[in-house]
C-alpha positions as protocol buffer text, in pm:
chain_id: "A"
residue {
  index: 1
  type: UNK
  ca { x: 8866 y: 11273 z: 8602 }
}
residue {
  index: 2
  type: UNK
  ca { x: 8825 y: 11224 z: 8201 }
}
residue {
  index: 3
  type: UNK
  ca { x: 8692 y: 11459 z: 7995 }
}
residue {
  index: 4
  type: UNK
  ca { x: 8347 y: 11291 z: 8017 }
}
residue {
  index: 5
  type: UNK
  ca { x: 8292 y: 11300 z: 8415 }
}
residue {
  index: 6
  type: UNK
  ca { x: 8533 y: 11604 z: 8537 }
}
residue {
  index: 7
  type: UNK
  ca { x: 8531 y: 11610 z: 8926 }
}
residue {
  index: 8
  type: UNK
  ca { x: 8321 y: 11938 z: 9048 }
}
residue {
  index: 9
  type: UNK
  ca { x: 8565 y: 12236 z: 9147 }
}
residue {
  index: 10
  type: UNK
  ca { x: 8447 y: 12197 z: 9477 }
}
residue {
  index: 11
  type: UNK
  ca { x: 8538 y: 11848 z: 9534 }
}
residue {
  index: 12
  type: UNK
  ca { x: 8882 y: 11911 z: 9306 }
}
residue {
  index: 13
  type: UNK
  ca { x: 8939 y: 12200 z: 9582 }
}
residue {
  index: 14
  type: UNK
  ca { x: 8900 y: 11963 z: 9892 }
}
residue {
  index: 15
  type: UNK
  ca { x: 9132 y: 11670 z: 9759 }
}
residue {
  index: 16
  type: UNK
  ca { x: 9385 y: 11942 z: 9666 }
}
residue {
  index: 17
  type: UNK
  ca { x: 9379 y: 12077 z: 10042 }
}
residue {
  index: 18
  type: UNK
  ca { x: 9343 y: 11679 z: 10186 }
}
residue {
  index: 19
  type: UNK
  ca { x: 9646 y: 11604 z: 9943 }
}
residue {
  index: 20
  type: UNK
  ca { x: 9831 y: 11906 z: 10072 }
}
residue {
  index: 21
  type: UNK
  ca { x: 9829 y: 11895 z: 10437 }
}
residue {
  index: 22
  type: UNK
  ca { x: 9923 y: 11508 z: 10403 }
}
residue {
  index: 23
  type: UNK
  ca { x: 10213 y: 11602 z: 10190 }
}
residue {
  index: 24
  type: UNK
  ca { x: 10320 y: 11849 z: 10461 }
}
residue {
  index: 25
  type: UNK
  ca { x: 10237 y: 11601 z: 10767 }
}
residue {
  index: 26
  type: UNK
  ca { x: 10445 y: 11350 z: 10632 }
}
residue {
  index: 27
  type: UNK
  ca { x: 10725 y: 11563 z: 10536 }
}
residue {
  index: 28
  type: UNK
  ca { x: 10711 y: 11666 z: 10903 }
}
residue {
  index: 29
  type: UNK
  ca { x: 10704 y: 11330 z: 11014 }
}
residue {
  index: 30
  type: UNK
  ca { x: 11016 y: 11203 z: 10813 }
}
residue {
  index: 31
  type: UNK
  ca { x: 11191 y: 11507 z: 10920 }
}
residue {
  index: 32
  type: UNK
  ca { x: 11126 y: 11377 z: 11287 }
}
residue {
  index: 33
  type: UNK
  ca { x: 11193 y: 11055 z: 11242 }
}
residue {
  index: 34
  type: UNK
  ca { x: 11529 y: 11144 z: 11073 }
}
residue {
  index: 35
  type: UNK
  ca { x: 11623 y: 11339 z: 11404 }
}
residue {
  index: 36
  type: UNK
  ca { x: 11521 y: 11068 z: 11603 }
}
residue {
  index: 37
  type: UNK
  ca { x: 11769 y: 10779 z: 11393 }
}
residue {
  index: 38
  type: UNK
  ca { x: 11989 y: 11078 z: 11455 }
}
residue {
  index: 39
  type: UNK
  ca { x: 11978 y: 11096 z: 11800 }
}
residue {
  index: 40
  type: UNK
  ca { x: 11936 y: 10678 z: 11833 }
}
residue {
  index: 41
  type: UNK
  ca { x: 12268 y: 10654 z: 11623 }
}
residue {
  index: 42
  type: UNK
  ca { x: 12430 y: 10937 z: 11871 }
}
residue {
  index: 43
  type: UNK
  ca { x: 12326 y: 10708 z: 12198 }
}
residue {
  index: 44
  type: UNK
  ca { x: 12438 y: 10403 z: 12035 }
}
residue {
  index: 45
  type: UNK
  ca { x: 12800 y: 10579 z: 11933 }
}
residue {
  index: 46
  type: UNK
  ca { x: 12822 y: 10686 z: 12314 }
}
residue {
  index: 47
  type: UNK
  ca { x: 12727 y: 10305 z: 12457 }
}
residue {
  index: 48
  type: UNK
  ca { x: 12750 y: 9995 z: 12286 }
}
residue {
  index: 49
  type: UNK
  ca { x: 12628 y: 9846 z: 12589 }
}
residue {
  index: 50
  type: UNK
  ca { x: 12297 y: 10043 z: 12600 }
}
residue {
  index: 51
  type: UNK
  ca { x: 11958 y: 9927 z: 12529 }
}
residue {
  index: 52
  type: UNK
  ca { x: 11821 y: 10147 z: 12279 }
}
residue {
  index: 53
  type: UNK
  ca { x: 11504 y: 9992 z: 12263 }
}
residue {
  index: 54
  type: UNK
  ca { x: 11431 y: 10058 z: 12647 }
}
residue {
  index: 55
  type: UNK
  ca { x: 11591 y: 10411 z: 12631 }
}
residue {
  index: 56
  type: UNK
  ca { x: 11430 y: 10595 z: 12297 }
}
residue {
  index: 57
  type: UNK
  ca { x: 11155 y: 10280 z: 12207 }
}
residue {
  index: 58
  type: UNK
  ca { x: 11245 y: 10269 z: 11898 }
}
residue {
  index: 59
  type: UNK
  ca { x: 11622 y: 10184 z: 11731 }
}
residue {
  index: 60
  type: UNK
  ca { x: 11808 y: 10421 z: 11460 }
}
residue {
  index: 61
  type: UNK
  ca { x: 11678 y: 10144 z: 11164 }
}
residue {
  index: 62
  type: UNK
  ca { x: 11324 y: 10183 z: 11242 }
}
residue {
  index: 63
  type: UNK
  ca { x: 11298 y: 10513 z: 11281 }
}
residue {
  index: 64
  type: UNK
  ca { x: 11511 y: 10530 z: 10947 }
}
residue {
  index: 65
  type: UNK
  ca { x: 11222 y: 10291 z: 10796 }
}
residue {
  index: 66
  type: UNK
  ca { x: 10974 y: 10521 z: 10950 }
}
residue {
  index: 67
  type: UNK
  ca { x: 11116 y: 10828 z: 10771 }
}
residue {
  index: 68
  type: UNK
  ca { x: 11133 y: 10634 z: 10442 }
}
residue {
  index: 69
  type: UNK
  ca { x: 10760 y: 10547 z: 10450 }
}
residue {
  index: 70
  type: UNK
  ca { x: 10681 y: 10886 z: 10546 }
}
residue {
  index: 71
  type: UNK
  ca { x: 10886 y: 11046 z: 10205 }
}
residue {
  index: 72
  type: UNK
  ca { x: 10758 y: 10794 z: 10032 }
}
residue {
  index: 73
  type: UNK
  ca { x: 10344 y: 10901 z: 10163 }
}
residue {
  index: 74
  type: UNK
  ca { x: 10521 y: 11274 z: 10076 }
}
residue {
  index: 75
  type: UNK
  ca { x: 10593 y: 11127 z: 9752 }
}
residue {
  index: 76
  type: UNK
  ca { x: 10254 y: 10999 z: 9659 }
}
residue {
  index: 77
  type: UNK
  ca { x: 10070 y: 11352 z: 9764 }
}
residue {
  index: 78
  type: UNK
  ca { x: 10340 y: 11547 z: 9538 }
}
residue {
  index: 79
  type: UNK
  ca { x: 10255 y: 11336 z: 9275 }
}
residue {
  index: 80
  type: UNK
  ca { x: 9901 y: 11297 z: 9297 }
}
residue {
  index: 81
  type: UNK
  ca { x: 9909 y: 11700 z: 9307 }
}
residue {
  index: 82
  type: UNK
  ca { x: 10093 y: 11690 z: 8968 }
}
residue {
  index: 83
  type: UNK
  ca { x: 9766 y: 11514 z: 8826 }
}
residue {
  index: 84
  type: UNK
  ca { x: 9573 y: 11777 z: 8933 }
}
residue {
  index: 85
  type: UNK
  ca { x: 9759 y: 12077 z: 8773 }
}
residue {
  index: 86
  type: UNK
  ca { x: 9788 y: 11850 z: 8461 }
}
residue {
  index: 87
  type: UNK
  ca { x: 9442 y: 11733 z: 8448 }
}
residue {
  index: 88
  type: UNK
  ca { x: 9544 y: 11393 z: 8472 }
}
residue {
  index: 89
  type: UNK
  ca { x: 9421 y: 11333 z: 8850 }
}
residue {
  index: 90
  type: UNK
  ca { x: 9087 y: 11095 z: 8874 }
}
residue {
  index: 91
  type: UNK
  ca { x: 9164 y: 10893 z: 8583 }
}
residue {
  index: 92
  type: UNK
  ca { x: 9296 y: 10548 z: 8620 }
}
residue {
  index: 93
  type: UNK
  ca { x: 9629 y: 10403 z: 8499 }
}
residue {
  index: 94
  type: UNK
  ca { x: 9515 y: 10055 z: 8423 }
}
residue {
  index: 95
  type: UNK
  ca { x: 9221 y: 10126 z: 8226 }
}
residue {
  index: 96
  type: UNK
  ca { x: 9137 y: 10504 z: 8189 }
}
residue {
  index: 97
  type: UNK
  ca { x: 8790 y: 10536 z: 8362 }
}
residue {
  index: 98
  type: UNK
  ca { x: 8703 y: 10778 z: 8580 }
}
residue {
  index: 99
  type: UNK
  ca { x: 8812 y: 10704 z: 8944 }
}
residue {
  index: 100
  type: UNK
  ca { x: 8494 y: 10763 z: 9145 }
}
residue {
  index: 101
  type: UNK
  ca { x: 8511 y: 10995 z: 9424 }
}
residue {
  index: 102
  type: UNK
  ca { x: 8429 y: 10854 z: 9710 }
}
residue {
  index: 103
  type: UNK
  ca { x: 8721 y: 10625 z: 9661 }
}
residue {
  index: 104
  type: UNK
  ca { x: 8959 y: 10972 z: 9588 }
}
residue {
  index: 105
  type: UNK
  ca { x: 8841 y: 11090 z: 9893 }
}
residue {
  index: 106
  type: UNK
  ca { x: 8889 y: 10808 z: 10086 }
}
residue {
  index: 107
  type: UNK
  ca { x: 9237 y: 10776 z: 9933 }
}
residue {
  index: 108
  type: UNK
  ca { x: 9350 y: 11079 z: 9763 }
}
residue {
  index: 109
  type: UNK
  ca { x: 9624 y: 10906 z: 9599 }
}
residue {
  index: 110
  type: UNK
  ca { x: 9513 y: 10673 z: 9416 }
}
residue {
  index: 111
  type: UNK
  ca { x: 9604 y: 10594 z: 9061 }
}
residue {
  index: 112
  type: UNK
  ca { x: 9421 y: 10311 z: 9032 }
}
residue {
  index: 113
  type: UNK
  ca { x: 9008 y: 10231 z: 9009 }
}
residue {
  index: 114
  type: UNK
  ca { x: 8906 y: 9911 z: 9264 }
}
residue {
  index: 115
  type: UNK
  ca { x: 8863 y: 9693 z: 8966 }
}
residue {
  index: 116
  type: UNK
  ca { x: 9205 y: 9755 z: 8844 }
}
residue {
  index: 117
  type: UNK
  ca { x: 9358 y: 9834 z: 9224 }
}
residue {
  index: 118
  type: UNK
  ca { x: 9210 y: 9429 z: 9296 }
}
residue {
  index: 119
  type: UNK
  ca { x: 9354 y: 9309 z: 8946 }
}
residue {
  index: 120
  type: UNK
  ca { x: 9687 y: 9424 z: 9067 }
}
residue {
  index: 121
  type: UNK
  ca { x: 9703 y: 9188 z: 9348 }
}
residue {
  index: 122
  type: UNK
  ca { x: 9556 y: 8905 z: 9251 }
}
residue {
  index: 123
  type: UNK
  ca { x: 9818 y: 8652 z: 9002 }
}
residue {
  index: 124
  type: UNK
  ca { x: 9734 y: 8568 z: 8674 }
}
residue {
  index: 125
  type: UNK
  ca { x: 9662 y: 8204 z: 8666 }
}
residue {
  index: 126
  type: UNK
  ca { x: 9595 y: 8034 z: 8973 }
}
residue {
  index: 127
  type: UNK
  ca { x: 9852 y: 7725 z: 9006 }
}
residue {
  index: 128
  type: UNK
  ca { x: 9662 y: 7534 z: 9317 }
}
residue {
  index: 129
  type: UNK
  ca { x: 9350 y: 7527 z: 9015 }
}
residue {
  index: 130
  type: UNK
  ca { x: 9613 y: 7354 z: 8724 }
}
residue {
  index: 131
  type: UNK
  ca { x: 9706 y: 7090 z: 8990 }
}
residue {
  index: 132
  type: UNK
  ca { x: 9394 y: 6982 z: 9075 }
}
């Protein structure tokens, strides 16, 4: 949070544990799902004529994707956890204001506030408006 509103230590302390154990989850995760591709690939090398998708239920490309997301979620904590120990955490990247903390809690990894988080989606200039 800015200088203004700091989060309490307390609340700091609980996002750094909930931003922890979902960095090590999901580096556990992508570390399964990598042995899984593995293993899909390894079935696949053995019989082209097998149906992968009957025998593991899921193929070697999903459970690639699956891994990505997961280091990518891994990502997100990591960096989120670099706020913290640089004081940056809490304060959005759009506009600077404090992030409030029911929305850090509810997603610890935020770098946006719901203002600027719903700015980012919507376009510009709405084209079906200029046609009319």
């Amino acid at each position: 949070m800015s200088a203004n509103r700091p989060l309490a230590r307390r609340s700091l302390d609980a996002l750094t544990r909930q931003l922890e154990r979902r960095r090590d989850t999901a580096l556990a995760a992508a570390g399964s799902f990598l042995a899984e591709a593995v293993a899909n690939q390894a079935t696949a090398d053995r019989s082209d004529q097998l149906d992968l998708d009957t025998v593991t239920g899921t193929t070697s490309e999903e459970s690639y994707a699956l891994a990505a997301h997961a280091e990518e979620a891994a990502r997100e904590a990591e960096e989120a956890l670099a706020r913290i120990a640089d004081g940056t955490y809490g304060v959005c990247a759009g506009c600077g204001a404090d992030i409030p903390y029911p929305r850090l809690r509810a997603l610890p990894t935020a770098t946006h506030c719901v203002r600027c988080a719903e700015g980012a989606r919507l376009p510009r200039t709405s084209s079906w408006r200029r046609a009319s």
